[in-house]
Backbone as CSV, one residue per row, in Angstrom:
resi,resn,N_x,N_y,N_z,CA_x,CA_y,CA_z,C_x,C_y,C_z
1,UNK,7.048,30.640,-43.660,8.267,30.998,-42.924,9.115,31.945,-43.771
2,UNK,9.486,33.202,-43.344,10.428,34.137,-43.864,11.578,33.618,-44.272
3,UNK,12.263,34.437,-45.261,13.676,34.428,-45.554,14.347,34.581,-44.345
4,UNK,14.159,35.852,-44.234,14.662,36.210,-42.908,15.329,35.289,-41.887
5,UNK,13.890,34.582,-41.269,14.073,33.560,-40.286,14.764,32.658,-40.698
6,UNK,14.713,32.318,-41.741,15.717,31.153,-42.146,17.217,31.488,-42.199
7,UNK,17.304,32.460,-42.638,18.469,33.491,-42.465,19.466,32.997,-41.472
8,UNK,18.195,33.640,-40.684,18.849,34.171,-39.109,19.214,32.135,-37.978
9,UNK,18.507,31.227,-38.566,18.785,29.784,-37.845,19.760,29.432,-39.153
10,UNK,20.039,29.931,-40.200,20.933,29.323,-40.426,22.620,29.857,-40.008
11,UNK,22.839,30.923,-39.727,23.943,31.914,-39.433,24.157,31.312,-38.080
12,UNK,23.104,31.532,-37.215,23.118,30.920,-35.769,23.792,29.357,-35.435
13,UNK,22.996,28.651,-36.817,23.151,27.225,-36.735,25.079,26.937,-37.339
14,UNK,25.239,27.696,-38.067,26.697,27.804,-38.537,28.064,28.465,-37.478
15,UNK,27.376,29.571,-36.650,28.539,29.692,-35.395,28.324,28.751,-34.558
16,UNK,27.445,28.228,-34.391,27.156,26.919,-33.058,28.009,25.989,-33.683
17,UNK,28.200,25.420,-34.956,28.818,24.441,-35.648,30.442,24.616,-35.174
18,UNK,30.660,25.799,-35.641,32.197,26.055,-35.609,32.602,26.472,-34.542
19,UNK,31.734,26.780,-33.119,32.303,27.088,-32.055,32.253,25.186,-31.360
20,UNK,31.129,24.517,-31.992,31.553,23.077,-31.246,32.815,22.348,-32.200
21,UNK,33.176,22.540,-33.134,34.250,22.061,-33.859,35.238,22.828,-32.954
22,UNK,35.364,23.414,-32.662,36.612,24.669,-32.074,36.332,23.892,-30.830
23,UNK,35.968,23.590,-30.139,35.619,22.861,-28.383,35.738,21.225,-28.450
24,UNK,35.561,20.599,-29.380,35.956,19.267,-30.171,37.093,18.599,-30.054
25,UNK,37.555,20.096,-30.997,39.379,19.543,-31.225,40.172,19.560,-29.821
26,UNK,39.229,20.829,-28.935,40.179,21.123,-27.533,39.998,20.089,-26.939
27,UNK,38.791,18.903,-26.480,38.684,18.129,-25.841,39.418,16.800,-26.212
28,UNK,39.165,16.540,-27.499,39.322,15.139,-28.277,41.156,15.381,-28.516
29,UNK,41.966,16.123,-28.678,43.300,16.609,-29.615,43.571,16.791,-28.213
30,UNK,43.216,17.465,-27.162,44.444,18.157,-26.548,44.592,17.703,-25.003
31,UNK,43.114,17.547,-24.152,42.869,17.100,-22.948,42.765,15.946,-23.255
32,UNK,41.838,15.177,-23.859,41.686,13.806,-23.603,42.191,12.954,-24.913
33,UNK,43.381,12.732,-25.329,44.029,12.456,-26.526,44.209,11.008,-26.804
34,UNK,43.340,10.486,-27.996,43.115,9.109,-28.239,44.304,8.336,-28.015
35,UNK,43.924,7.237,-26.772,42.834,6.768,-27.202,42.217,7.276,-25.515
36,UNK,42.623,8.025,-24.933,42.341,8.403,-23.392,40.835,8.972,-23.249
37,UNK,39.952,9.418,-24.321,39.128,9.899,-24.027,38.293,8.667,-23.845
38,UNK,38.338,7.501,-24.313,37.547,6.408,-24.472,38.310,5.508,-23.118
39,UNK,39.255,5.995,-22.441,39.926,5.186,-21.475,39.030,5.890,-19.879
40,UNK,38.346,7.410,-20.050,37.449,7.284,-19.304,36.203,7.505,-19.109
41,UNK,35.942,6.958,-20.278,34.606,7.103,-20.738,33.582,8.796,-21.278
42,UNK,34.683,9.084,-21.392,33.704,10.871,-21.714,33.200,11.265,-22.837
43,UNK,33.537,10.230,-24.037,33.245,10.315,-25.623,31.558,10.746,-25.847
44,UNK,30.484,9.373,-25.234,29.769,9.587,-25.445,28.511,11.062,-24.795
45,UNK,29.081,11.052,-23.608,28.240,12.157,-22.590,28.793,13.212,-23.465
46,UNK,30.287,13.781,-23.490,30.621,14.937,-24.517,29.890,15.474,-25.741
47,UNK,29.776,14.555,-26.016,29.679,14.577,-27.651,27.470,15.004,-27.830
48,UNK,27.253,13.933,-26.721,25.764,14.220,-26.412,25.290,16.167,-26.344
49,UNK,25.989,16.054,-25.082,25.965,18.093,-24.503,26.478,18.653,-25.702
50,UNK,27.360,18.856,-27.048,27.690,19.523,-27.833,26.602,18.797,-28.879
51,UNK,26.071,18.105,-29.190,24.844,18.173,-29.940,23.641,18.805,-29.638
52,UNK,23.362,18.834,-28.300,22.259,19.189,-27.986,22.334,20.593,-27.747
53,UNK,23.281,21.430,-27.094,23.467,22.289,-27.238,23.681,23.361,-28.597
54,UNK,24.194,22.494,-29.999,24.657,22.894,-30.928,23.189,23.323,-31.758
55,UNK,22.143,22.142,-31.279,20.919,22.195,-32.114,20.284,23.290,-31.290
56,UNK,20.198,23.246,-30.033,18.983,23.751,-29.271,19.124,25.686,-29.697
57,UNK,20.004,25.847,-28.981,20.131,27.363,-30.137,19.428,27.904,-30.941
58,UNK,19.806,27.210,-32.594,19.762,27.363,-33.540,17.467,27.693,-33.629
59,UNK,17.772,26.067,-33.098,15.939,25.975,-32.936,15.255,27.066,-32.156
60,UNK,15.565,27.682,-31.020,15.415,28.849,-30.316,15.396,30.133,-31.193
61,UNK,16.427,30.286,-32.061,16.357,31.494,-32.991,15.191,31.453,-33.725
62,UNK,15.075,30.447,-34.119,13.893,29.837,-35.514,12.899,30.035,-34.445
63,UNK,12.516,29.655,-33.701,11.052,29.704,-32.919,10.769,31.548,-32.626
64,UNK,11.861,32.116,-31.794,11.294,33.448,-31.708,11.697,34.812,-32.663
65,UNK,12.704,33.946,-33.399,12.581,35.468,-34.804,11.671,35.587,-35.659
66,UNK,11.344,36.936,-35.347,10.181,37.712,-35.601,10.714,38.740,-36.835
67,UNK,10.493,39.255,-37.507,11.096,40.462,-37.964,10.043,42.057,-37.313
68,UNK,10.479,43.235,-37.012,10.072,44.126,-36.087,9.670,43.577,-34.788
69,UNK,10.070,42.688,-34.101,9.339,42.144,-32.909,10.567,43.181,-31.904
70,UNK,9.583,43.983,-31.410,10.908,44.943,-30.209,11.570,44.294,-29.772
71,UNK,11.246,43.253,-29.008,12.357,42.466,-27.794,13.309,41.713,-28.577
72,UNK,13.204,41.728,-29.894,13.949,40.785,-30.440,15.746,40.324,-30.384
73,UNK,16.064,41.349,-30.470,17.779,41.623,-29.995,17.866,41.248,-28.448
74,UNK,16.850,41.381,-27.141,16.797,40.361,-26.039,16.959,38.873,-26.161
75,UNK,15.452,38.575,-26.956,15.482,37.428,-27.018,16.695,36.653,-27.453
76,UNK,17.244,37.139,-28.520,18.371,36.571,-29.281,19.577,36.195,-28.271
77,UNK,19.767,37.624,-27.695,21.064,38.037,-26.221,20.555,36.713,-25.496
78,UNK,19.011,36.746,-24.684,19.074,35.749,-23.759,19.410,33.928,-24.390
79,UNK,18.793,33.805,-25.559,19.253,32.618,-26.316,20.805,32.223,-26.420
80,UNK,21.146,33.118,-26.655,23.046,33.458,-26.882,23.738,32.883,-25.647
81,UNK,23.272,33.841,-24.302,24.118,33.622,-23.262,23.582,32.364,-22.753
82,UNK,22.460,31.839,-22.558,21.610,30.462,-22.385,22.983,29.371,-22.793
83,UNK,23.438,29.574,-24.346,24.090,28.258,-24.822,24.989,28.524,-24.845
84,UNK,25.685,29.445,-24.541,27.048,29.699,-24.202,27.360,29.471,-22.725
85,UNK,26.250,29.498,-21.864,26.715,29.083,-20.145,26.596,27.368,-20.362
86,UNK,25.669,27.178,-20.742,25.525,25.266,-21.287,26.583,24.820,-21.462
87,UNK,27.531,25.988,-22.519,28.473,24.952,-23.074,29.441,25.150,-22.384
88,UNK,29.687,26.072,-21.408,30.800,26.423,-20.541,30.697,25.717,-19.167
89,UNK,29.539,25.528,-18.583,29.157,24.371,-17.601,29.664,23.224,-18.351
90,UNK,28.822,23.053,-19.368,29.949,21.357,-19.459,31.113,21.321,-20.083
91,UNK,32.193,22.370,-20.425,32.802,21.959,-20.813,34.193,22.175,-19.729
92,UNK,33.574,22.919,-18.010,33.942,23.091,-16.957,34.104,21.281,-16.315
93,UNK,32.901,21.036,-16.305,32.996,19.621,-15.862,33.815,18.295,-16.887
94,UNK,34.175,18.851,-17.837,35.177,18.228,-18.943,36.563,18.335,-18.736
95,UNK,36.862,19.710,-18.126,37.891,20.111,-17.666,38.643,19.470,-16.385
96,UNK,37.228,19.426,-15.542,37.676,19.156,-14.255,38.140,17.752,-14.252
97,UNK,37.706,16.181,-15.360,38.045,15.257,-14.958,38.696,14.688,-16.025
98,UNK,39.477,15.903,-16.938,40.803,15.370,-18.045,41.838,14.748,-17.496
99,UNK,42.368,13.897,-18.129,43.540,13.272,-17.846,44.421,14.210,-17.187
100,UNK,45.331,14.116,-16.097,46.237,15.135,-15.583,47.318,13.940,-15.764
101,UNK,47.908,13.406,-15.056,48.925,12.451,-14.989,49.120,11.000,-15.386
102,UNK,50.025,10.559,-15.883,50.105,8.968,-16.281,51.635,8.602,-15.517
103,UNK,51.293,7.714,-14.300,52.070,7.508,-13.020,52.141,6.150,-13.307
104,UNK,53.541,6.069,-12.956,54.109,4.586,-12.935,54.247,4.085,-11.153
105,UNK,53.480,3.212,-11.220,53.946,2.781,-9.839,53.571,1.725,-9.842
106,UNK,53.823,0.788,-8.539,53.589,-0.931,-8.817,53.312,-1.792,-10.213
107,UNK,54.690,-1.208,-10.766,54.754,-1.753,-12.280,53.597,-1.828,-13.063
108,UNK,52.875,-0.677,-13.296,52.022,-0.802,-14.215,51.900,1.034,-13.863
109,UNK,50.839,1.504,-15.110,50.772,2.895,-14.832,49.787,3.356,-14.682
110,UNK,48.917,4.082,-14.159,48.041,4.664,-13.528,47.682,6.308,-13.936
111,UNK,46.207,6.288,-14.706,45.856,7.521,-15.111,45.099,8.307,-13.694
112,UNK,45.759,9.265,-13.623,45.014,10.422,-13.041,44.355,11.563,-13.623
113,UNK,43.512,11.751,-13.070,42.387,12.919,-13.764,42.541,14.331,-12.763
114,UNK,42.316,15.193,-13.424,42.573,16.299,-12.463,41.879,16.438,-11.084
115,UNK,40.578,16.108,-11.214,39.793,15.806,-10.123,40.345,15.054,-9.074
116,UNK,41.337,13.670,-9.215,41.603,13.229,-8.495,42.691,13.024,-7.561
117,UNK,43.534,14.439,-7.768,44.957,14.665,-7.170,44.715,14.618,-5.861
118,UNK,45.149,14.820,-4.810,45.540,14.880,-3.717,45.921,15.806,-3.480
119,UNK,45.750,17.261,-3.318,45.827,17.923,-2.692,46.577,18.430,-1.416
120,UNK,46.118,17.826,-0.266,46.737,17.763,0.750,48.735,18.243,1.038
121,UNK,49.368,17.535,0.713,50.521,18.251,0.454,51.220,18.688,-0.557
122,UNK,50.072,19.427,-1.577,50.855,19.623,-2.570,51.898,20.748,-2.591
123,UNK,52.229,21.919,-1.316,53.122,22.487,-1.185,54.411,21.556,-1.012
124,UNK,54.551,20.460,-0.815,55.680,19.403,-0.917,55.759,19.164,-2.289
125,UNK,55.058,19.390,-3.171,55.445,18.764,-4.426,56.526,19.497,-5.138
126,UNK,57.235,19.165,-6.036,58.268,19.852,-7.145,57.273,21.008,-8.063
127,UNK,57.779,22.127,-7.895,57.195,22.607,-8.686,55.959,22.389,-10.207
128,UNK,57.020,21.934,-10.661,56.387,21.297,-12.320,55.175,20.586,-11.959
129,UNK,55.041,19.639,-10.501,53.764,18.945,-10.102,52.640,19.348,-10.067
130,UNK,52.865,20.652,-9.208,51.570,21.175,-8.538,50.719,21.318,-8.642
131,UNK,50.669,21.775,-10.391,49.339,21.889,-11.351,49.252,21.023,-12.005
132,UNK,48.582,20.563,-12.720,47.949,19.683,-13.860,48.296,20.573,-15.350
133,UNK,48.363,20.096,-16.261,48.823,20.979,-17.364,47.244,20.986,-18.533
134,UNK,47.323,22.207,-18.616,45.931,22.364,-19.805,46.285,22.089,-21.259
135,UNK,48.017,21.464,-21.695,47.923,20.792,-23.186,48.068,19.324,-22.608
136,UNK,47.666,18.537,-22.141,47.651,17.075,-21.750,48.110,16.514,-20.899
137,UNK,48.262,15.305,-20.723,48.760,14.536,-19.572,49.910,14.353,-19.661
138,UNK,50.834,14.342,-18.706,52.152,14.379,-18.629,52.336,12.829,-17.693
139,UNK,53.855,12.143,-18.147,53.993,11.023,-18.102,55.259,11.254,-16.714
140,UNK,54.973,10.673,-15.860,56.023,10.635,-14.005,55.287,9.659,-14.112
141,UNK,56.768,9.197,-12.369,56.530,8.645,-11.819,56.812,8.395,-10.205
142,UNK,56.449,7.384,-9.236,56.597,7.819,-7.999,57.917,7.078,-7.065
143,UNK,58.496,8.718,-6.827,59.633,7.998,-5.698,59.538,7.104,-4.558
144,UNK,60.018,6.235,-4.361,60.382,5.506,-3.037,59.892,6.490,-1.986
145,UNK,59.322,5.685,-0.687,58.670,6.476,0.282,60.446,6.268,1.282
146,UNK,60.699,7.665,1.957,61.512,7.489,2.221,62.449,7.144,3.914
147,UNK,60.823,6.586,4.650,60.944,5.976,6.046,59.876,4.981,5.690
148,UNK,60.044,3.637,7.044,59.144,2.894,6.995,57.565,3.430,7.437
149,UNK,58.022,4.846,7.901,56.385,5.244,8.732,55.757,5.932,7.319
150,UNK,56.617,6.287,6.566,55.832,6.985,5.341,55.037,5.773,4.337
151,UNK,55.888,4.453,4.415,55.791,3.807,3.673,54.074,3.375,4.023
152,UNK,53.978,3.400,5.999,52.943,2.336,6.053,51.598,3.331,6.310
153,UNK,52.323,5.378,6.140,51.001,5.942,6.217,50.343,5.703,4.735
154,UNK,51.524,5.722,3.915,50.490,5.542,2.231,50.051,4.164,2.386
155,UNK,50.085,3.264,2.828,49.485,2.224,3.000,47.822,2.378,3.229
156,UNK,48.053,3.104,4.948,47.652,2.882,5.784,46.113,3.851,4.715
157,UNK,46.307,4.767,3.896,45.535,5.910,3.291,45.072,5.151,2.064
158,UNK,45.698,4.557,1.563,45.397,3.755,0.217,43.999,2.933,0.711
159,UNK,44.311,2.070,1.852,43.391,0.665,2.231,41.984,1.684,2.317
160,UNK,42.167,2.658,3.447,40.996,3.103,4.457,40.449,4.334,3.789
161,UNK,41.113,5.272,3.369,40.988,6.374,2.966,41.063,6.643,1.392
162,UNK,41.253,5.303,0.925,40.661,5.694,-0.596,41.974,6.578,-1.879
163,UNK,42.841,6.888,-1.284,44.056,7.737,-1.550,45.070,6.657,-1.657
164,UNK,44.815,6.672,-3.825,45.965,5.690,-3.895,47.611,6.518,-3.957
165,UNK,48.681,6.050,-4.362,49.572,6.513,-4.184,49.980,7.482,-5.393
166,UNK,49.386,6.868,-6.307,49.336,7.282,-7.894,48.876,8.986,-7.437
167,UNK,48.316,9.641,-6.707,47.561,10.692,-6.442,48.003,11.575,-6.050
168,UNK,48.943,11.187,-5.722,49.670,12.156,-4.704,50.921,13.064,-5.551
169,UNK,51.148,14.254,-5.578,52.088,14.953,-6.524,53.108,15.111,-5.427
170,UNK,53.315,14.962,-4.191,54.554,15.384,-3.612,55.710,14.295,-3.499
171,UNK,54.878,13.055,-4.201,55.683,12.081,-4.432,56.497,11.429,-5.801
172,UNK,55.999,12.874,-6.924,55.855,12.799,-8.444,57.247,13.319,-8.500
173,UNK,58.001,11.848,-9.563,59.575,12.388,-10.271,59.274,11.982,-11.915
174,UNK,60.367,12.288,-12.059,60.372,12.220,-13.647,60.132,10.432,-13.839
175,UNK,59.905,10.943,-15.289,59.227,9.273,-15.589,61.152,8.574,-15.653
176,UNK,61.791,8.949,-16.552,63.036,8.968,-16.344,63.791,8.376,-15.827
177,UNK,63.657,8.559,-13.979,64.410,8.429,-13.066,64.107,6.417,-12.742
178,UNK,63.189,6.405,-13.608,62.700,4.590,-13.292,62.739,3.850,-14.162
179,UNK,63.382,4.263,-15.207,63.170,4.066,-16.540,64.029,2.270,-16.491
180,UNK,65.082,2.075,-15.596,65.451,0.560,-15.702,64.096,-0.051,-14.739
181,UNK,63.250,0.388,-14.287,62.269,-0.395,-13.301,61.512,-0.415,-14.463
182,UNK,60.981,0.894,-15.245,59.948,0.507,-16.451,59.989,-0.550,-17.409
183,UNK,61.244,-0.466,-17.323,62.205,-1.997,-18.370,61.666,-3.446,-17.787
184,UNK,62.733,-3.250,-16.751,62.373,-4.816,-16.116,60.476,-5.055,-15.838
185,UNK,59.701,-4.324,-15.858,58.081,-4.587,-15.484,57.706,-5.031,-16.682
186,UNK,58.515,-5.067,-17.774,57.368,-4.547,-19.128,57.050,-6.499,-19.052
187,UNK,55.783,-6.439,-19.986,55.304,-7.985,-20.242,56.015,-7.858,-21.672
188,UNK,55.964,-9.614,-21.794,56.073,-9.596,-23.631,54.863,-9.415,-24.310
189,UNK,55.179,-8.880,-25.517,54.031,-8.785,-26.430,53.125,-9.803,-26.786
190,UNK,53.549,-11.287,-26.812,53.010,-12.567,-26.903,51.580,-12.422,-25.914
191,UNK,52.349,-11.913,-24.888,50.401,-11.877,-23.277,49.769,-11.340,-24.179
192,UNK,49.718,-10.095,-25.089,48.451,-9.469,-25.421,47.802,-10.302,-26.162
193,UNK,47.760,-11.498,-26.793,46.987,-12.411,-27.205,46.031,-13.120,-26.516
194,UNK,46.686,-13.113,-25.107,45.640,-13.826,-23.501,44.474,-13.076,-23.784
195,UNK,44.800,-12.094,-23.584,43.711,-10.952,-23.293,42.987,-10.326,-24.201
196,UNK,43.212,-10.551,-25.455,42.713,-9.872,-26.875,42.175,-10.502,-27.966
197,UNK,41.708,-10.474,-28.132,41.457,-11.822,-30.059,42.602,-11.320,-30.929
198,UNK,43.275,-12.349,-31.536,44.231,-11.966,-31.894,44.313,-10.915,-33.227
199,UNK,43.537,-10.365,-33.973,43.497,-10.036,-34.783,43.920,-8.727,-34.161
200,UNK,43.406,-7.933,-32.793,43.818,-7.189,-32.450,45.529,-6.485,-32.153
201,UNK,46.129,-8.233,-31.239,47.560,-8.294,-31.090,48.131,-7.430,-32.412
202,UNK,47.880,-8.624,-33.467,48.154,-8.277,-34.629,48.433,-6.931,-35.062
203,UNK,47.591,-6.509,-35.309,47.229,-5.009,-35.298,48.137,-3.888,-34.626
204,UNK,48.269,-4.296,-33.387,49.308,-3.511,-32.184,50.621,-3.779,-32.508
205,UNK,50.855,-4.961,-33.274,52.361,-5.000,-33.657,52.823,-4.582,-35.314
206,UNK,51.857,-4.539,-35.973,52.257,-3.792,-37.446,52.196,-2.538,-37.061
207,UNK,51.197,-1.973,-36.675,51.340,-0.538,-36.272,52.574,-0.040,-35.563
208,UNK,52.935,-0.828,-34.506,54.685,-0.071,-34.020,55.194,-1.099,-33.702
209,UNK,55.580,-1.390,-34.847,56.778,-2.460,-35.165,58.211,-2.329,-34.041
210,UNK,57.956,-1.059,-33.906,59.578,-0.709,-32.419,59.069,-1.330,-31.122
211,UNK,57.652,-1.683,-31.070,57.708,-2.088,-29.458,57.767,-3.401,-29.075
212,UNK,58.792,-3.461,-28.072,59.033,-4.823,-27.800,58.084,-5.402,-26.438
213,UNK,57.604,-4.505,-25.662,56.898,-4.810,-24.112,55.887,-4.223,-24.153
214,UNK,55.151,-3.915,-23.295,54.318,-3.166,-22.911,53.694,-3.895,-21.107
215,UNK,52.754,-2.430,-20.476,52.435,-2.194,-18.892,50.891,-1.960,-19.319
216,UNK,50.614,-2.341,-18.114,48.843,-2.407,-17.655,48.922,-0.473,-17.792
217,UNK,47.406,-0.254,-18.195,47.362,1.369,-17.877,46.277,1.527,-17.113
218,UNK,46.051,1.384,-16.066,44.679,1.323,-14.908,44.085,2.890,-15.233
219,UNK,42.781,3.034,-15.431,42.013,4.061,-15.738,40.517,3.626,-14.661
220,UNK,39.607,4.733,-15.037,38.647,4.907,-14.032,37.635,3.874,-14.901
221,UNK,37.927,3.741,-16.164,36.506,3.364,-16.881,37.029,2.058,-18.026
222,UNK,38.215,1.810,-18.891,38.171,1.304,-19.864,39.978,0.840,-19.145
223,UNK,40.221,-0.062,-18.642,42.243,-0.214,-19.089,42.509,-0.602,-19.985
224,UNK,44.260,0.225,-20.551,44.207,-0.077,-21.827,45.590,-0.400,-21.615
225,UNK,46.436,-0.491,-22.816,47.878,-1.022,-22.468,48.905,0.319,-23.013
226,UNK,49.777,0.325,-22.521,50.953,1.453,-22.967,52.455,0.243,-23.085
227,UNK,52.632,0.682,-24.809,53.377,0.141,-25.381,55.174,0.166,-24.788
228,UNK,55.977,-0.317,-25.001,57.201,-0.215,-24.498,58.278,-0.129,-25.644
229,UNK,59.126,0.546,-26.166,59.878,0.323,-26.902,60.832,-0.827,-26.440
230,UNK,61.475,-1.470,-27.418,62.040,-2.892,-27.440,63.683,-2.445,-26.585
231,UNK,63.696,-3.401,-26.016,65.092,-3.368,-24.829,65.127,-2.015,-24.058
232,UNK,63.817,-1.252,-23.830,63.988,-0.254,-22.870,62.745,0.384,-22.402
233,UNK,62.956,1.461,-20.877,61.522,1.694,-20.742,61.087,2.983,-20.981
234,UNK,61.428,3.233,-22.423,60.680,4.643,-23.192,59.447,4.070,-23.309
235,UNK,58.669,4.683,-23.522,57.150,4.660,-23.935,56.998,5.135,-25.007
236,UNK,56.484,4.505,-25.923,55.839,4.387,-27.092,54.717,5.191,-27.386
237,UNK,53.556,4.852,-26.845,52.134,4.628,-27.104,51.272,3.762,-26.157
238,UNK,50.089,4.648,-26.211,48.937,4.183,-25.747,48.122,3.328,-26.568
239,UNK,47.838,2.453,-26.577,46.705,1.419,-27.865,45.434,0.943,-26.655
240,UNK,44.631,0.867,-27.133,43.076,0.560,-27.050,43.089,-0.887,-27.094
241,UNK,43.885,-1.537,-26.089,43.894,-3.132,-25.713,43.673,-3.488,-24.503
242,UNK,42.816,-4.913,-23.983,43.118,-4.999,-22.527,44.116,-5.446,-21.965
243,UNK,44.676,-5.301,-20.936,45.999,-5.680,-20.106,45.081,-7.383,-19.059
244,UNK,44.001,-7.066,-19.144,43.732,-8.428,-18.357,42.383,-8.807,-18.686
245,UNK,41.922,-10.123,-18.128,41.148,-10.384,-18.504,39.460,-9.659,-17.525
């Protein structure tokens, strides 16, 4: 085996490295921000497609560099754009089901993923709603429905139609505006022992010694708990605990 070739899979194998470190930090740091990436399960499938992709490349260079082989600057081009559409397909479908919203409603809070907005009237929504934001999930919550017929169509859409209320952006206010409802919902810290081995509790209370409560965080794959600061309903933190059994 040539210098050359070795050369050429190791240079290859070193931008694949630092373009999946560079796609890493965007997924793990910015869309799906611990402990949320593990709240819907995307750690392991992610992490799979940027290995396999990171290696397959590299091995592709090594198999068809040739030195004088004419097509060679093809081959390379078609190898190139090959793992660069790979990694842009999945990192499209990474995109599509990042955390978008963390919604307070029926006293507990509720992750939404971009995939799963509601659509439908989002020309009713407040501006700031409409989109989903590409540096993370943003923390609302949902206004009072404001007739009994509104009350019993979100009902009526939740039961049959699958469309919880959490989904909907034309119903999205500031987290803020509920902040004495976030209060009065919170549990004491004592429940997380029901639900946890205690070594964990433990753990959740040296680490932020400021929180006095905490709310269920309903997710698609893992629920976890979101902390409460003590005598109020700021939010703290997300921790990697269950809310039930």
């Amino acid at each position: 085996m040539s210098n050359r070739r070795i050369k050429a899979f190791s240079i290859h194998l070193l931008l694949s490295a630092c373009l999946a470190l560079a796609v890493v930090c965007l997924v793990f740091f910015i869309w799906y921000p611990s402990p949320l990436h593990a709240a819907v399960g995307v750690t392991k499938i992610f992490l799979m497609l940027i290995a396999i992709d990171m290696v397959l490349g590299p091995c592709l260079t090594l198999l068809v560099y040739k030195e004088g082989k004419k097509t060679l600057v093809m081959d390379l081009s078609i190898i190139c754009a090959l793992q660069l559409g790979a990694l842009l397909y999945g990192l499209h479908a990474v995109a599509e089901g990042r955390p978008a919203w963390l919604v307070f409603a029926d006293d507990r809070f509720h992750l939404v993923r971009a995939n799963e907005i509601d659509e439908r009237k989002l020309d009713q929504a407040k501006t700031e709603y409409r989109s989903p934001s590409w540096t993370g999930p943003k923390w609302v919550s949902i206004r009072e429905p404001e007739s009994a017929d509104e009350r019993s169509d979100l009902l009526f859409e939740s039961v049959f139609a699958g469309v919880d209320i959490s989904q909907r952006p034309n119903l999205y206010q500031s987290l803020d505006a509920v902040e004495p409802a976030v209060q009065k919902a919170g549990k004491p810290l004592a429940l997380l022992e029901k639900y946890n081995i205690p070594q964990v509790a433990e753990v959740i209370l040296e680490s932020y010694p400021r929180a006095g409560a905490w709310l269920p965080l309903k997710t698609n794959h893992r629920d976890m708990v979101v902390l409460l600061k003590e005598n109020s309903g700021e939010v703290i933190a997300i921790v990697d605990a269950r809310p039930w059994n």
